[in-house]
Steps between C-alpha positions, in 0.01 A plus 500: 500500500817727601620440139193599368505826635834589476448425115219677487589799672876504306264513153305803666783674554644406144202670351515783732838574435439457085227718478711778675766432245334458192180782588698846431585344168215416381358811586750702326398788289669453154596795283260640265305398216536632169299505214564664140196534293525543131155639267511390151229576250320213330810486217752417788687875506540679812236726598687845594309748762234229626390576859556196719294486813596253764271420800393293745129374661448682812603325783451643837913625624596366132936571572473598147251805586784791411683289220153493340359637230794468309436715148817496244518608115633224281866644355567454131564127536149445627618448859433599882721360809333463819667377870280411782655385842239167515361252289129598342221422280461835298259663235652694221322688299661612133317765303574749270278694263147332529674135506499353905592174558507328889776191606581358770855552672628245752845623679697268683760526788879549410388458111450729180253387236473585173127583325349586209137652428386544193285820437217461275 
């Protein structure tokens, strides 16, 4: 019965000591995540001086709040560069002229994506 215990309470204390190694890791903040978007018209060429919108649903204390909206003008080569200090599920919303077009944005931690939207 003394064995039991002693094995018992040496795993407890295993566990114990694990979770206070391994639990500031794991909830590390990473660095931030990128995104570059790129507008293109329906021929594939960069759309120069599109308004790109970038937001997110309201959440109530959203850490995003003052990153967000995000409103850029596409350069020459049809692109804006955004950097947000967490990972998100965004909106963008591309217009220019009478042409609007909605996508969906999904940032994640420590990572830059790459997307395209096609205005139409």
């Amino acid at each position: 019965m003394k064995y039991i215990i002693r094995n018992v309470g040496a795993l407890i204390i295993i566990v114990l000591l694990s979770s206070v190694i391994f639990f500031p890791v794991a909830c590390k903040r990473g660095g931030p995540s990128d995104a570059v978007i790129t507008v293109l018209d329906s021929l594939g060429k960069p759309v120069a001086g599109a308004t790109v919108k970038l937001t997110a649903p309201p959440k109530g204390g959203s850490t995003l709040a003052s990153y967000l909206p995000d409103i850029q003008v596409t350069g020459s080569d049809g692109k804006t560069v955004y950097s947000f200090p967490l990972e998100a599920v965004l909106t963008a919303q591309v217009s220019k002229g009478n042409l609007m077009v909605f996508d969906i944005v999904r940032l994640k931690r420590e990572d830059s994506i790459t997307q395209t939207i096609i205005l139409k």
